[in-house]
MMTF fields as JSON, N, C-alpha, C and O atoms, coordinates in Angstrom:
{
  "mmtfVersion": "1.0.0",
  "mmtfProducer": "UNKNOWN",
  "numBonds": 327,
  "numAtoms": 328,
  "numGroups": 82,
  "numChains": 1,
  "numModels": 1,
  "chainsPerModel": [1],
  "groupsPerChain": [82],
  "chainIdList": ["A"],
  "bondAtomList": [4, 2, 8, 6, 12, 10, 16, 14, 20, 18, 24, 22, 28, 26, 32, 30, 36, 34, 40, 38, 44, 42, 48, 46, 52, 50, 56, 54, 60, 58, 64, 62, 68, 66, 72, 70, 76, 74, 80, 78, 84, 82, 88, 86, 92, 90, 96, 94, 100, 98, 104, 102, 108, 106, 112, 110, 116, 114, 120, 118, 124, 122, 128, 126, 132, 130, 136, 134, 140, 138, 144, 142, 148, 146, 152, 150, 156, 154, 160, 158, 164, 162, 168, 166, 172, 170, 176, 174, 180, 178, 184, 182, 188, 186, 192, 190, 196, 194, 200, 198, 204, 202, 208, 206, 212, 210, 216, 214, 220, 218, 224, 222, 228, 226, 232, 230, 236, 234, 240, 238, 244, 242, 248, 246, 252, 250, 256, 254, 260, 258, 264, 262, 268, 266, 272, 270, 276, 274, 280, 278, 284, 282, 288, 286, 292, 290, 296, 294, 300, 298, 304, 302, 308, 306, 312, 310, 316, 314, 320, 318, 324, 322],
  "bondOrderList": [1, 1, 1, 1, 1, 1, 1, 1, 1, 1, 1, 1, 1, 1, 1, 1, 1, 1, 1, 1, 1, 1, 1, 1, 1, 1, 1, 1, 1, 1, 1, 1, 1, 1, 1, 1, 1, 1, 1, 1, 1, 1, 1, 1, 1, 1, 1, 1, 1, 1, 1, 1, 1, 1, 1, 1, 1, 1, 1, 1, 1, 1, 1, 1, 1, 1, 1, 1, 1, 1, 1, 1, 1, 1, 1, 1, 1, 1, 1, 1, 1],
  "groupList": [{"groupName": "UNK", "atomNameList": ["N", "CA", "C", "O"], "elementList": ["N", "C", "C", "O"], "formalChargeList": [0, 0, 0, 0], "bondAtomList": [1, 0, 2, 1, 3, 2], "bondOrderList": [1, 1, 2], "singleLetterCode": "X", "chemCompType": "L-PEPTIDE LINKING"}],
  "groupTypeList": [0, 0, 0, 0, 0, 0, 0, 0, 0, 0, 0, 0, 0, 0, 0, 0, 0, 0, 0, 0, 0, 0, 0, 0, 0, 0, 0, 0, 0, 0, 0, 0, 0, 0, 0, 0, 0, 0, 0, 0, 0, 0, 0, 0, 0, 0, 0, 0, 0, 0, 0, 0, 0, 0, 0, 0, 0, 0, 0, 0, 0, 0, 0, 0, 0, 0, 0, 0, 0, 0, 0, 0, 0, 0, 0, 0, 0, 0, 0, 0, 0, 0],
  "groupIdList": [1, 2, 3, 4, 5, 6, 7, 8, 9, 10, 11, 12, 13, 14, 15, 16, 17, 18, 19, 20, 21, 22, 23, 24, 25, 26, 27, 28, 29, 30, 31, 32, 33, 34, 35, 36, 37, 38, 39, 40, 41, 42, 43, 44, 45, 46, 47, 48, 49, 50, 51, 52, 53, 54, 55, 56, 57, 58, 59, 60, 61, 62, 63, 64, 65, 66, 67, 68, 69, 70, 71, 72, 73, 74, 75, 76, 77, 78, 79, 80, 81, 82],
  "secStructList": [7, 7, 7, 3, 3, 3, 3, 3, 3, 3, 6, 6, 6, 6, 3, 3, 3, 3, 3, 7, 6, 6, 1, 7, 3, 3, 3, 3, 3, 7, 7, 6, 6, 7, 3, 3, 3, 3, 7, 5, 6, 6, 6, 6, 5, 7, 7, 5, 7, 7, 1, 6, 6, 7, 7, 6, 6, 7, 3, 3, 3, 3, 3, 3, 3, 3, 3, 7, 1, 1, 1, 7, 3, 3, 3, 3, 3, 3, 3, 3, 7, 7],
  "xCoordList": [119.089, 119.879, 118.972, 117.815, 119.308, 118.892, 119.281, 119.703, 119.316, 119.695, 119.073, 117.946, 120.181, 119.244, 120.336, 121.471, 119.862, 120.847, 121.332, 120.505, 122.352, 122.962, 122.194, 122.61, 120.982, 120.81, 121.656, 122.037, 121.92, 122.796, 123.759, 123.526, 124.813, 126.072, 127.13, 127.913, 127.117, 127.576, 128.358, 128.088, 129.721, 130.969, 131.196, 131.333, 131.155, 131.587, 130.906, 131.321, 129.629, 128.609, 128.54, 127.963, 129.203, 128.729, 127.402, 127.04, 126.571, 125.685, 125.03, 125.969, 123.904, 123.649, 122.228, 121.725, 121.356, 120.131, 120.147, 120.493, 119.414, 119.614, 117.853, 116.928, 117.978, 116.438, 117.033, 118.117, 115.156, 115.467, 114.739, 114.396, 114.174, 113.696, 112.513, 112.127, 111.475, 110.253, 109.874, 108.81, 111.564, 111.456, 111.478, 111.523, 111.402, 110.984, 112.387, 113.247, 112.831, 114.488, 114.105, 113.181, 115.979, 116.532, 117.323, 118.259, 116.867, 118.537, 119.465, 118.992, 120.707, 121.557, 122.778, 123.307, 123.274, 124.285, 125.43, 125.236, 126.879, 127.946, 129.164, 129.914, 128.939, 129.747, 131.119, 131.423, 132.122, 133.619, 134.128, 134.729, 133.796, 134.669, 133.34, 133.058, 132.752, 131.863, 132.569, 133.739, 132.296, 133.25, 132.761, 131.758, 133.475, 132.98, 133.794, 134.98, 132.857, 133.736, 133.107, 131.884, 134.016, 133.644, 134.387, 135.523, 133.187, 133.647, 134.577, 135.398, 134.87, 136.303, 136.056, 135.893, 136.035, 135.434, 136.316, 135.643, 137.327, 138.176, 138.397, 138.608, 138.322, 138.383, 136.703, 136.475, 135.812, 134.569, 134.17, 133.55, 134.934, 134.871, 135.034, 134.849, 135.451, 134.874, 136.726, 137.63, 136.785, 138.311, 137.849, 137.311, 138.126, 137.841, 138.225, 139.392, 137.667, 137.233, 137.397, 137.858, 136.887, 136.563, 134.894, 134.057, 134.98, 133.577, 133.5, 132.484, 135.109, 135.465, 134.783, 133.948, 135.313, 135.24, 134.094, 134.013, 132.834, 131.254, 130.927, 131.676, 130.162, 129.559, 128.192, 127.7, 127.343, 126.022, 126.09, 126.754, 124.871, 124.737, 124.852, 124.485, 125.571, 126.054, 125.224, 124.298, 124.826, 123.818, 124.786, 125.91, 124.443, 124.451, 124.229, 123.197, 124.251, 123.578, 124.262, 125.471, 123.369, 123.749, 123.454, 122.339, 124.207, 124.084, 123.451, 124.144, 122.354, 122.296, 122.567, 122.297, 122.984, 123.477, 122.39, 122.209, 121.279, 120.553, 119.653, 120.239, 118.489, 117.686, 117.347, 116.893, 117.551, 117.649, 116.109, 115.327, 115.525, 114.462, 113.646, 112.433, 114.716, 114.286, 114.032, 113.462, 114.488, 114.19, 115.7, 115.768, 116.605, 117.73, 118.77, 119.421, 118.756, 119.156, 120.816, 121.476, 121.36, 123.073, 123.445, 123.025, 124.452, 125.367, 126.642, 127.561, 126.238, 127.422, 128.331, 129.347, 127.971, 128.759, 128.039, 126.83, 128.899, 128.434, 129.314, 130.501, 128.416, 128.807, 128.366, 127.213, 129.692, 129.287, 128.94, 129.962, 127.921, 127.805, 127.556, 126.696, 128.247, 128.529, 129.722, 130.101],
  "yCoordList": [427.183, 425.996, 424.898, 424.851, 424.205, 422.792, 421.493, 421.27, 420.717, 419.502, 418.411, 417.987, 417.859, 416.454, 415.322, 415.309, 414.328, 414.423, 414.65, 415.384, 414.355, 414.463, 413.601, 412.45, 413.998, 412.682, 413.209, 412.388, 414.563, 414.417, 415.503, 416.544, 415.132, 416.234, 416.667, 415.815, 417.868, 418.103, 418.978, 420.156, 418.361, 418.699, 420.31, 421.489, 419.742, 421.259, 422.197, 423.352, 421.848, 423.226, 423.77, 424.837, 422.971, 423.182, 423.523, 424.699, 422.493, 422.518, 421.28, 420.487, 420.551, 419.384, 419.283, 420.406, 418.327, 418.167, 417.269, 416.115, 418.764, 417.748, 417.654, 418.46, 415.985, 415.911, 415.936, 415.701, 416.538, 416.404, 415.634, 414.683, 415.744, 414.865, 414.394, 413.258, 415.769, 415.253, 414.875, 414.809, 414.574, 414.162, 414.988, 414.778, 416.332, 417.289, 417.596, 417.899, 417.616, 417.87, 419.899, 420.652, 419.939, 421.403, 421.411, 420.631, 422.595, 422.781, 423.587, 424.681, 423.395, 423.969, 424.299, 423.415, 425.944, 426.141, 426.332, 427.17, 426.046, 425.959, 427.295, 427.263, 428.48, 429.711, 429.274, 428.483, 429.707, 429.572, 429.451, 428.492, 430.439, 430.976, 430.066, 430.646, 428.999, 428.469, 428.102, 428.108, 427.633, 426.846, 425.792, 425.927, 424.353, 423.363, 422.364, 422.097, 421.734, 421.191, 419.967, 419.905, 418.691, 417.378, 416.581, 416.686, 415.663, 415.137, 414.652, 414.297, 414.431, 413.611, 412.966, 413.545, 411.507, 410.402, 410.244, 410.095, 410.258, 410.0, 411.415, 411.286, 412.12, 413.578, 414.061, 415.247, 413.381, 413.827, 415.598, 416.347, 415.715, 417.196, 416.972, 415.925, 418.371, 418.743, 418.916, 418.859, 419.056, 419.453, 420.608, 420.281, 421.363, 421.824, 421.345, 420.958, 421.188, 420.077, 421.17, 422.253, 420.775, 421.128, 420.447, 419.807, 421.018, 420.782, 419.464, 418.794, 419.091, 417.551, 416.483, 415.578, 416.89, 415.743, 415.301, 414.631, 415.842, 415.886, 414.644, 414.685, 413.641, 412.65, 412.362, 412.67, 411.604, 411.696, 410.143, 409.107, 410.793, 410.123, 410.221, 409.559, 411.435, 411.961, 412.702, 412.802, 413.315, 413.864, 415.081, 414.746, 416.337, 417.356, 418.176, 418.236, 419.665, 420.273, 421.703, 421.925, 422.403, 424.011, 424.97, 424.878, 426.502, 427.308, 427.933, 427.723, 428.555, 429.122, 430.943, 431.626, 431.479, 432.691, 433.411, 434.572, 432.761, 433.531, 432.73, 431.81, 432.92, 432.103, 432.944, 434.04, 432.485, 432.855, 433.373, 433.773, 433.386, 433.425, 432.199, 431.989, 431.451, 430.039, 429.002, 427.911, 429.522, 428.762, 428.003, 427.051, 428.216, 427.526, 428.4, 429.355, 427.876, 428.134, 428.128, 427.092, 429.441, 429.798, 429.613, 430.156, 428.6, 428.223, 429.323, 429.842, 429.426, 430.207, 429.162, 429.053, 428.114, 427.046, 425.488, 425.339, 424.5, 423.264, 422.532, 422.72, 421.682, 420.075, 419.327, 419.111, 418.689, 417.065, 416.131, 415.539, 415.794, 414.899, 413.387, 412.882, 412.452, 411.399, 411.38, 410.322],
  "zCoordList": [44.413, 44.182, 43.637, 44.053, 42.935, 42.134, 42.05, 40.915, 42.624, 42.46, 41.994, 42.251, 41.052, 40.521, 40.059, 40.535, 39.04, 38.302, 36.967, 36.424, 36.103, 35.289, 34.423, 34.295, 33.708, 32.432, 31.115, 30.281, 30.972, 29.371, 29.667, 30.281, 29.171, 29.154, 27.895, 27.475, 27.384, 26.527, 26.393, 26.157, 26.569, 27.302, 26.218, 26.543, 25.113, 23.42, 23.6, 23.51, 23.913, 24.279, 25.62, 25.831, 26.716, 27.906, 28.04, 28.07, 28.132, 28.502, 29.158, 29.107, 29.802, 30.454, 30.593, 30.566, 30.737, 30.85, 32.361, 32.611, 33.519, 34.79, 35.181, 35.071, 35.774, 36.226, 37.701, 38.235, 38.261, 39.64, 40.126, 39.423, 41.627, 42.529, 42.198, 42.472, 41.213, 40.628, 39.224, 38.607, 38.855, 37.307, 35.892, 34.68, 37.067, 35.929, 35.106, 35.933, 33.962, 33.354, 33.118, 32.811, 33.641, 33.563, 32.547, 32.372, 31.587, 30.668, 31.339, 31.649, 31.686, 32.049, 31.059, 30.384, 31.021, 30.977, 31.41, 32.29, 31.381, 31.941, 31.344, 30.368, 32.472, 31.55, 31.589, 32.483, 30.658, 30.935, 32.606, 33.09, 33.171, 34.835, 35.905, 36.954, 35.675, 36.806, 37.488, 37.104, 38.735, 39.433, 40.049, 40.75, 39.877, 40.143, 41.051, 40.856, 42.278, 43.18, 43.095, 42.968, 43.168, 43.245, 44.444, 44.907, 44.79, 46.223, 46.641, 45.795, 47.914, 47.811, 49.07, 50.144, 48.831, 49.433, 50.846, 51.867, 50.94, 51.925, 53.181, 54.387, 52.748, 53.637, 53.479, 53.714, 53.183, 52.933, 52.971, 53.725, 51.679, 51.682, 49.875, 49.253, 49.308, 48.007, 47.693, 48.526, 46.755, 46.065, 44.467, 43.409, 44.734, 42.955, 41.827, 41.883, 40.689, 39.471, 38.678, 39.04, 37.229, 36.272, 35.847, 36.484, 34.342, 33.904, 33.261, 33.078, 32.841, 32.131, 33.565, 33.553, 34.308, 35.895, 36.459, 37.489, 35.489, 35.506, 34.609, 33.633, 34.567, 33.885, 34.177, 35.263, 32.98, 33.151, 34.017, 34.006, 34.792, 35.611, 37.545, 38.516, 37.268, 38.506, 39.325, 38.521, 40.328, 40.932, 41.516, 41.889, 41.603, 41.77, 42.068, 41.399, 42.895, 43.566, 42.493, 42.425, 41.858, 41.183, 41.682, 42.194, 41.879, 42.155, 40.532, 39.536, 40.421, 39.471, 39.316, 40.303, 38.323, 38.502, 37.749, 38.116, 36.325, 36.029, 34.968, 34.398, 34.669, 33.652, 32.778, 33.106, 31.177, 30.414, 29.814, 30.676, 28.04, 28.333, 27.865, 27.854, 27.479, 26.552, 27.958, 27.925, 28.902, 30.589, 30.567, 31.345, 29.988, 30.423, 31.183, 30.76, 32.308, 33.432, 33.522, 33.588, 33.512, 33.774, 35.175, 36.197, 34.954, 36.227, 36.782, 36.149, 38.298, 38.727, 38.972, 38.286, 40.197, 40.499, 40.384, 40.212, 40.497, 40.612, 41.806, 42.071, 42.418, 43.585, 42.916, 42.545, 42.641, 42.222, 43.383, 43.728, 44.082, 45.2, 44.928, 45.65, 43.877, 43.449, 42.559, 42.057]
}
C-alpha cells in the first residue's frame, strides 16, 4: 500500500502523479475495473466513488496490483482519505 498525495491527475489517461510522506512522486495507473472508495464525513466511513470523485490535491491511500517496467505502478484499489 502507498499513500500520499494527489499532485497531478489525469482523468483521459487515468493516470496521477502521487507524492508521499518523503516527497518522493509515484506514477500511477488507474485500470478500467479499480475500485475506489471516498470518505464520508458524517458516518466516518467510505462510500464507493469513481475515478472522476478524485482531485489533485487529495491524499490517499493505494492498493497496488502490479508495477510495470517503466516503475509505474497499477492500481487495484483506491481511499480517498480527504
Amino acid at each position: 500500500m502507498i499513500e500520499g498525495k494527489i499532485n497531478k491527475l489525469d482523468l483521459v489517461n487515468r493516470t496521477a502523479v502521487l507524492e508521499d510522506a518523503t516527497g518522493k512522486e509515484i506514477t500511477l495507473k488507474f485500470p478500467e475495473r479499480m475500485n475506489v472508495e471516498i470518505c464520508e464525513p458524517e458516518t466516518m466511513g467510505t462510500m464507493g466513488g469513481d475515478l472522476e470523485d478524485l482531485e489533485q490535491g487529495f491524499h490517499v491511500q493505494v492498493d497496488v496490483a502490479s508495477t510495470q517496467d517503466d516503475g509505474t505502478h497499477v492500481c487495484d484499489a483506491v481511499v480517498c482519505l480527504s
